[in-house]
N, C-alpha and C positions, 0 to 999 in steps of 0.2 A: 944067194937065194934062200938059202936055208936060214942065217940069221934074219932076212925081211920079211919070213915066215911066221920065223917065233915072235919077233918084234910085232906081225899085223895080230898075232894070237892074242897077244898082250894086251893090245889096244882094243881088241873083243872082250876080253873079259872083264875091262878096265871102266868100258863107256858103252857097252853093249844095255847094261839094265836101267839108265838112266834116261830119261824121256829128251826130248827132241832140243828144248830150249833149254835144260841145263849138260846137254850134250856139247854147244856150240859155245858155253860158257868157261865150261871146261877146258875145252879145245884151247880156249883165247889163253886161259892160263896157263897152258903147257911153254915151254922154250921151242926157241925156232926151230932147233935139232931135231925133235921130239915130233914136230910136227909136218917138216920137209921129211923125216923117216915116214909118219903116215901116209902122208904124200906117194911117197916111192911106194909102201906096203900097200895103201889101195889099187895103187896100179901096175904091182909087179907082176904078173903074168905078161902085160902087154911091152914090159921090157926084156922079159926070160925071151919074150919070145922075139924082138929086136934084134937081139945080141946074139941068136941061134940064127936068125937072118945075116947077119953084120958078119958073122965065121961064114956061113958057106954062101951071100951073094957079096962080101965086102961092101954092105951099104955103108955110107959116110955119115959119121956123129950128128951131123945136124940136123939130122931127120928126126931122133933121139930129142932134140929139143926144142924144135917146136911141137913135138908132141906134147912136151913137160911144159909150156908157153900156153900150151891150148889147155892142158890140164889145172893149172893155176890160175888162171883165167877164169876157168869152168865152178873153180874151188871158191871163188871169190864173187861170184855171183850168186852160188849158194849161200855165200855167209850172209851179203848182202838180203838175201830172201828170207832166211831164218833171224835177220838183225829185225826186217818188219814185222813178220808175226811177231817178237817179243816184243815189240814197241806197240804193237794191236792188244795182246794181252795186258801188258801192262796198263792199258787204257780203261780196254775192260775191267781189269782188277778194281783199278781207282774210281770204275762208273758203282760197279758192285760196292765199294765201300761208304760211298755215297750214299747209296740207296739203303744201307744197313744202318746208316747212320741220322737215316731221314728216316725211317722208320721204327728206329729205339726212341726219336723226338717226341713222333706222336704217340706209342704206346704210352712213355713220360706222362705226356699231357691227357690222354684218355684218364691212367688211370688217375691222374690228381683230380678228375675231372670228376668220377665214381669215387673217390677217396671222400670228396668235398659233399656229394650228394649224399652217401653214406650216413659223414658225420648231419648232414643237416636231417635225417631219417631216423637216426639216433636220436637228437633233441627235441623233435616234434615226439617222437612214441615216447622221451623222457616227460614232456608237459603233459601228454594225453593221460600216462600212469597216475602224475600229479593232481593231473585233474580227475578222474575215478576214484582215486583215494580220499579226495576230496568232497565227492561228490556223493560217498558212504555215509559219509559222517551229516546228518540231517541237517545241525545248525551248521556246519561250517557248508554245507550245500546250497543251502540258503545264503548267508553271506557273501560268498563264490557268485551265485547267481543275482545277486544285485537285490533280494528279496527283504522287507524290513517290516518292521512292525509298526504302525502311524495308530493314536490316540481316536479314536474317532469313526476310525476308516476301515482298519484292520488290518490284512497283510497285503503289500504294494512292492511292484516288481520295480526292476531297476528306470524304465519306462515313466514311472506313475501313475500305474496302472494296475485301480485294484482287484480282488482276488476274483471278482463276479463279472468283470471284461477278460478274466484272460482267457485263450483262447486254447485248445487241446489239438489242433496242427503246426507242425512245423513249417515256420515262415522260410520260401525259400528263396526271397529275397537275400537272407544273412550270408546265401552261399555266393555271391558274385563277387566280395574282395575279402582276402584273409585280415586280420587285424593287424594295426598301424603296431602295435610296439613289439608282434615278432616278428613282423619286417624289418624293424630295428635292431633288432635280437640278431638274427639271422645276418643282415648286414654285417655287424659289427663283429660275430665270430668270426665270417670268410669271406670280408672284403668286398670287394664292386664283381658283380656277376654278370656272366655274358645272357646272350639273349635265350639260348637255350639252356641255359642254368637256371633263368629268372621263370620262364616256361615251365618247367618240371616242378620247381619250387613251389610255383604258383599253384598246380596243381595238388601238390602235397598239402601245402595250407588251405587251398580249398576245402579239401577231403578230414582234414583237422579241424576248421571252422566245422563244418555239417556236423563232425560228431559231438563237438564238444556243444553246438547248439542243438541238438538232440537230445543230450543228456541234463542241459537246461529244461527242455521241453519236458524229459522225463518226470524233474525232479518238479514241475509247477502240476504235472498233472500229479501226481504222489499229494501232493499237499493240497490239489481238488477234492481228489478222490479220499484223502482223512476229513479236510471238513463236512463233505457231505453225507461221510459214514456219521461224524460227529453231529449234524443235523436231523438224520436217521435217526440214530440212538434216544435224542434228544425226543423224536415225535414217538418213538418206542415207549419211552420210558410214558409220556405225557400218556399215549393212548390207551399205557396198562392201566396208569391211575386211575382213568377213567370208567376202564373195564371195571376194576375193585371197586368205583364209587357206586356203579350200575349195577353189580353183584349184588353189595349190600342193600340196594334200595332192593332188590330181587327179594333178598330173604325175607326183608322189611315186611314187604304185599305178600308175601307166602306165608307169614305167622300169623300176618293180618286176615288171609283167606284163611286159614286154618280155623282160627279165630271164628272168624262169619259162618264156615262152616258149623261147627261146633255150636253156636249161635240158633244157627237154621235147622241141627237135627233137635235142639233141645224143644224149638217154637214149634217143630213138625209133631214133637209129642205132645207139647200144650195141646195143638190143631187136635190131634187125635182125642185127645182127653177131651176135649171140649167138644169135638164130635160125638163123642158117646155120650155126653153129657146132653147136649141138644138132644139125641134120641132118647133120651130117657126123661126129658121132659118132655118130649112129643108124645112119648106114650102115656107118660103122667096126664096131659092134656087131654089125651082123647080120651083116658079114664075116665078122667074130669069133667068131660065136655059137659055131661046131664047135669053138673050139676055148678053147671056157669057161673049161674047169678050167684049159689052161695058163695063161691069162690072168687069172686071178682076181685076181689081185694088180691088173693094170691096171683089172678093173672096180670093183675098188675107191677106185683112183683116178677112175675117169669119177664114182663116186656121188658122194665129196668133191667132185669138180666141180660136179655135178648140186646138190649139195646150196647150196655158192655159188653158185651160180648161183638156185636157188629163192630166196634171202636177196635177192639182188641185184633179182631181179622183187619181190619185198614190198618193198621201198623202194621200187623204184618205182611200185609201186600208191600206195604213202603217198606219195610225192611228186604222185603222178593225184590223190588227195583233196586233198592241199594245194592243189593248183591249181584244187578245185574250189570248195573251199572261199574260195579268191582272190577266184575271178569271184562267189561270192555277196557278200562284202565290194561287189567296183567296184559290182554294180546295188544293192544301200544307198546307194550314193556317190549315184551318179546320180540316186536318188531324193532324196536330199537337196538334191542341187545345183537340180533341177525345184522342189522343192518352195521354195528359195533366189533361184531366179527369179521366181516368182509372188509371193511378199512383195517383192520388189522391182518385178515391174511394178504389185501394186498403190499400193506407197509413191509410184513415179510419178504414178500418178491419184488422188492426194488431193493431190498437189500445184498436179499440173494443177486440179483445184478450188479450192484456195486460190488461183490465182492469178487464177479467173475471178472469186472472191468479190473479191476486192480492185480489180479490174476494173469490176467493180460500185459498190464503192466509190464509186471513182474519178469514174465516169459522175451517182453522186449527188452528189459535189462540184460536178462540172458546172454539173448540173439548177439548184442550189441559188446558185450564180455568175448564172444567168439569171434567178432569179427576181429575186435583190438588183439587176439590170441595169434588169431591170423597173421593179420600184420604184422606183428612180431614177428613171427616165422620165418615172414616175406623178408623183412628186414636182413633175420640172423641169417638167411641163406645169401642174401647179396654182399653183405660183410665177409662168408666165407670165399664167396667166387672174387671180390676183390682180393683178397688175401691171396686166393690160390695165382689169379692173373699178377699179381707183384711177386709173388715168389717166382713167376714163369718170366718176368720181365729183368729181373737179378739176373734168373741164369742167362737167359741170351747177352 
């Protein structure tokens, strides 16, 4: 009893901390010896106490074994039950490894799948860059944009279409298919694409046509908006000349008036002069009157005078209409020159408009510089989260 004691200790301390299925595995590998002792050690109490019976009732050994028949029995149904659980786990095992393995498949394929869209994200924002850069530089803008110069005609878009049809909306007809030779492009870097590959793409180039046909659109109104600052300047320039021509006639009539004036105070002193002079024959006259007849001779001289003298006032009446006629000439002037100013301050205010349009412009270039900034952004953070999901797909 004492050695099947220490022997069942043994077998405690040996397969006691080992879990259930590699308990029974053990077991199997123990020798027969080894394991008819456990046998016995499991069940030694119930033969201590047998053999204490067998001394004071003389039971007969064979009651002793079919107890050890019934026990072996008992032992071997157990193995049998713990043989299925490990046959159930192992099943489980091989379900779970399946499932590990069906699912590294499709991370696999996810991320070649964002690896592929990536790179096609990378070479449309590489053409867009391309084309900005491009579309800086005025003469290579125009060439890019299909834009040429014709003898005759003047500036004509790729269309045929010259500079005075084109139109300052974006046609959004251009956005319904992306262009045939980055769909070629695009093929030929990453092969036959599935239907949600060609889907997303689609969309990409969609969103690449619009801008890149925007920045056309930009670049035709830019080249509106110089000709018709160009045709401005042109009616500026014409309508100063005109001012300097009408100036100088100005000064012209204002030396000329000066002139007539000058003219009209010298005739207004004649007038005077001549007015005193009349009274001083008049008084001479009625001096004279008594003595008419000797004098007749002299009054016939005072009429001669009289008479030049009437000649002398009718010119100068005609010279009073001339002058009147002057001053209606300067306010014609004057009204032209008002009416010379007003076309000139409104040529100022359509200029002033052209400059806020182009202003405008300007501000959509901007706009349109922060959206492409954007997308970048967009880009470089979905580059990094592929990055991070392949480094997380190594490790698993």
């Amino acid at each position: 009893l004492y050695l099947l004691s220490r022997t069942r200790a043994g077998r405690t301390r040996t397969f006691h901390h080992l879990p259930s299925s590699l308990r029974v595995k053990a077991y199997r590998k123990l020798p027969k010896f080894f394991r008819i002792r456990r046998l016995l050690c499991s069940h030694a109490p119930y033969i201590w106490f047998g053999k204490v019976m067998a001394a004071e009732e003389d039971v007969d050994l064979s009651t002793l074994k079919s107890q050890l028949s019934q026990t072996h029995s008992m032992w071997k149904q157990e193995m049998e039950r713990s043989q299925s659980q490990v046959d159930v786990l192992q099943a489980k095992l091989m379900e779970v490894k399946a499932c590990i393995q069906w699912s590294e498949e499709d991370a696999k394929k996810e991320l070649e799948v964002l690896w592929r869209r990536v790179k096609t994200s990378a070479t449309l924002l590489t053409y867009l860059k391309s084309k900005a850069r491009i579309m800086a530089v005025p003469h290579l803008a125009q060439t890019s944009c299909g834009i040429k110069q014709l003898d005759g005609v003047g500036l004509v878009d790729k269309n045929g279409i010259p500079l005075s049809g084109w139109s300052r909306n974006v046609d959004p007809s251009s956005f319904d298919g992306p262009d045939g030779e980055i769909w070629i492009g695009i093929n030929n870097l990453h092969g036959s694409l599935d239907g949600q590959d060609g889907a997303y793409i689609g969309e990409l180039l969609k969103s690449v046509q619009m801008v890149t046909d925007v920045m056309e659109t930009l670049v035709k109104r830019v080249i509106m908006a110089e000709s018709e600052t160009a045709n401005e300047k042109e009616k500026v320039t014409l309508g100063k000349e005109e001012i300097k021509k009408k100036a100088l006639q100005i000064e012209n009539m204002s030396i000329k008036l000066e002139e007539m004036e000058k003219f009209a105070l010298g005739t207004n002193c004649v007038l005077t002069e001549m007015r005193q002079r009349v009274e001083d024959l008049v008084e001479e006259t009625s001096r004279q009157r008594q003595r008419a007849a000797e004098n007749e001779q002299e009054l016939c001289r005072v009429k001669q005078d009289f008479e030049s003298l009437k000649s002398y006032v009718n010119s100068l009446i005609s010279v009073r209409e001339t002058l009147l006629s002057s001053e209606k000439q300067f306010q014609t002037i004057e009204r032209l020159f008002e009416r010379l100013v007003a076309k000139t301050t409104q040529l100022e205010s359509e200029k002033m408009q052209k400059e806020a349009e182009v202003q405008k412009l300007m501000e959509e270039n901007v706009k349109l510089s922060a959206l492409l900034d954007k997308k970048e952004a967009q880009l470089l953070a979905m580059n990094e989260q592929c990055k991070v999901m392949a480094l997380s797909a190594s490790n698993i």
